[in-house]
N, C-alpha and C positions, 0 to 999 in steps of 0.2 A: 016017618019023619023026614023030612027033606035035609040034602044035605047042604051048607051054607059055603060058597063056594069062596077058594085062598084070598080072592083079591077083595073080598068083600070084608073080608075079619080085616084083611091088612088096613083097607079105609074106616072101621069101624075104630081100631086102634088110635090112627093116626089123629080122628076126633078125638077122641077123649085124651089125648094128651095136651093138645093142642091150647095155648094161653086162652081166658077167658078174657070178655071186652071187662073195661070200665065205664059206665055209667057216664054222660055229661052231668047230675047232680053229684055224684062223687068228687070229680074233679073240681067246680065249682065249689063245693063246701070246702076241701083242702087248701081253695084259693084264697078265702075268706079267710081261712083260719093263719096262712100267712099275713094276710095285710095288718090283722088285727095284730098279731104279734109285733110285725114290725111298728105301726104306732104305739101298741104299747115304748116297745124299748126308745123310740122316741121321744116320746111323751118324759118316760123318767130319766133319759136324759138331758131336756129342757129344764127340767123345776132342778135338780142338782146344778145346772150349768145359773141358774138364777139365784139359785141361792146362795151360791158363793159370791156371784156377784155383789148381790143384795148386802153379805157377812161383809164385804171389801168395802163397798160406800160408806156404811154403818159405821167402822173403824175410824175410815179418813175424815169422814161429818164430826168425830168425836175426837179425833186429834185437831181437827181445826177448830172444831168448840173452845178446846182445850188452849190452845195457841192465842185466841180470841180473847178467854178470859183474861191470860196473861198479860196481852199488849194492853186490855181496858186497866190492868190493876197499874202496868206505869203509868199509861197515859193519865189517869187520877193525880201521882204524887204530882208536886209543886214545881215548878221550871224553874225558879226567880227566890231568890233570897234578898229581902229588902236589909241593910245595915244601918239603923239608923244610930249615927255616933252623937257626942256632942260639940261636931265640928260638919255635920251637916248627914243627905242619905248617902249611901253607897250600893245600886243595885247590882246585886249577881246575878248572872246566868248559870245555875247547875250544870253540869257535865255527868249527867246521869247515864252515861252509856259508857263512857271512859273510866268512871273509880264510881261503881254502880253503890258498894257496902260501903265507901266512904261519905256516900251520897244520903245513904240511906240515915248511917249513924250520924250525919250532922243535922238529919232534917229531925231526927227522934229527939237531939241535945235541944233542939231549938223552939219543937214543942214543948219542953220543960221545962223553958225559961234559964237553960245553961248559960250563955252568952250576956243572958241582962244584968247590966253591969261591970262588966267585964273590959277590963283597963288593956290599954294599948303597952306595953312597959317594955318596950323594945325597940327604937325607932333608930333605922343605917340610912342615909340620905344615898340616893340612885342604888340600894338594894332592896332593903325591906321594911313592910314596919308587921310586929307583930302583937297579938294579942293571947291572953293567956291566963292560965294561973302560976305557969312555971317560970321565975321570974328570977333563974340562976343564971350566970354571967357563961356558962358553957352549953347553953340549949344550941348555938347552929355547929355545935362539935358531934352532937346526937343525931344530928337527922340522918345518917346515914346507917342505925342502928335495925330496925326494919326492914331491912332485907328488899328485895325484889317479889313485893306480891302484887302490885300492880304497875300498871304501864300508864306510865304518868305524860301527861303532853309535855311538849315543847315550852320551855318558860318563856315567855314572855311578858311584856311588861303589864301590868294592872291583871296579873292570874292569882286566883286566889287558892290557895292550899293548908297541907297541917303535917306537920310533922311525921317521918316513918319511924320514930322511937317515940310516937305518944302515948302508948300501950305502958311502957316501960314507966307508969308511976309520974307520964309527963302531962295528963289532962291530951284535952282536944284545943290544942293550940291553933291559931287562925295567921297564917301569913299572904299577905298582899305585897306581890311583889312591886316596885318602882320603877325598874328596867330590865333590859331584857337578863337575864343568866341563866345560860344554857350547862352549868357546872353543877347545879342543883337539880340536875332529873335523875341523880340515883339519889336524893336526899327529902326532898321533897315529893308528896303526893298531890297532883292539880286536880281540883276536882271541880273549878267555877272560875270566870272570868267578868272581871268587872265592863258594865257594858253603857252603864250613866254614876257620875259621880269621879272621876278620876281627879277634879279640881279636888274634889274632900280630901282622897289620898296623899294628893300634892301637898295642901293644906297641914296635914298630920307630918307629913313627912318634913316640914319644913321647921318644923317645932323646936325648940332648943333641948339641948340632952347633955346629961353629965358622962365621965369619962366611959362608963359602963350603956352607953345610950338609951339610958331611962330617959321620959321627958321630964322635965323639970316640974311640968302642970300635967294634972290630972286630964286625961283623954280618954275615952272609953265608950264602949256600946249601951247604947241606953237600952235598946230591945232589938232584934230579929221576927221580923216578920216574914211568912213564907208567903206564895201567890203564882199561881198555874200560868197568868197569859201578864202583861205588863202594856 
């Protein structure tokens, strides 16, 4: 048997330990199988990144839906309160954005026919004249009974209001003022300004009155009618 000589076991060695190749089909499928990985994790981070998206529009389209219905349910109510007295009309302009509930409660009286017939029985030349059921000699000692829950304009002359103690057992009284007084914004609530008709007011205002300034002759609202454009 021959004998195999040192340096030949030594290179014999040195192969077999030596790293094996890789394959270029090896390498190539490993590569694949990155890419695909990586689009996947893209991929599902796309439709997550849209679908929030998508949840956020959704929200905002239904708050604004929301918003929408709202401004069409004012824009509906009435702008204009017509007063027709038996001394001529007197048209109002609502301030529905200023005394919105007072606005609201007089347009509900007015659909009920509150105001029809309804006597003028208060009449102060260059202050007020009013209208009512409550027809006691100390109603402008009450109006500042009410408290501060709304923020009443500037008085000025031909504004029309109602009492902040009319809660208190005093009806929905209607004051049209005649000149300017600006000592009546914690007493009174403005919630409309007269904007055709100021001769009528003059008219009423000019009327004769006993010590208590009742008029002496019957004056008063035949009907209210309401009306969105004028």
């Amino acid at each position: 048997m021959a004998r195999i000589k040192p340096q030949a076991l030594l290179q014999q060695s040195k192969r077999k330990k030596g790293p094996s190749r890789i394959s270029a089909t090896t390498i190539i499928f490993y590569a694949l199988i990155l890419v695909l990985f990586a689009f996947f994790l893209f991929a599902t981070y796309r439709h997550w990144s849209n679908r929030s998206r998508f949840r956020s529009e959704n929200q905002l389209s239904g708050s604004e839906g929301d918003s929408t219905f709202v401004d069409s349910r004012k824009s509906d109510l009435p702008g204009y309160a017509v007063l027709n007295t038996s001394k001529g009309s007197i048209i109002i302009e609502l301030h529905k954005e200023s005394a919105p509930e007072v606005v609201d409660e007089f347009i509900d009286l007015c659909q009920k026919g509150h105001f029809k017939g309804m006597l003028f029985h208060r009449v102060i030349k260059h202050f007020v004249i009013q209208a009512g059921e409550n027809e006691g000699t100390g109603a402008t000692e009450d109006w500042n009974l009410r408290g501060k829950q709304h923020t009443s304009m500037k008085h000025e002359a031909f504004m029309l209001g109602t009492s902040k103690g009319k809660h208190l057992n005093k009806g929905f009284d209607l004051f049209i003022t005649t000149a300017p007084i600006p000592d009546l914004n914690e007493k009174l609530i403005v919630f409309g300004q007269v904007i055709k008709g100021e001769d009528v007011v003059q008219e009423i205002e000019e009327v004769d009155t006993d010590e208590h300034y009742k008029p002496k002759i019957s004056i008063g609202i035949l009907d209210v009618s309401l009306t969105q454009k004028i």
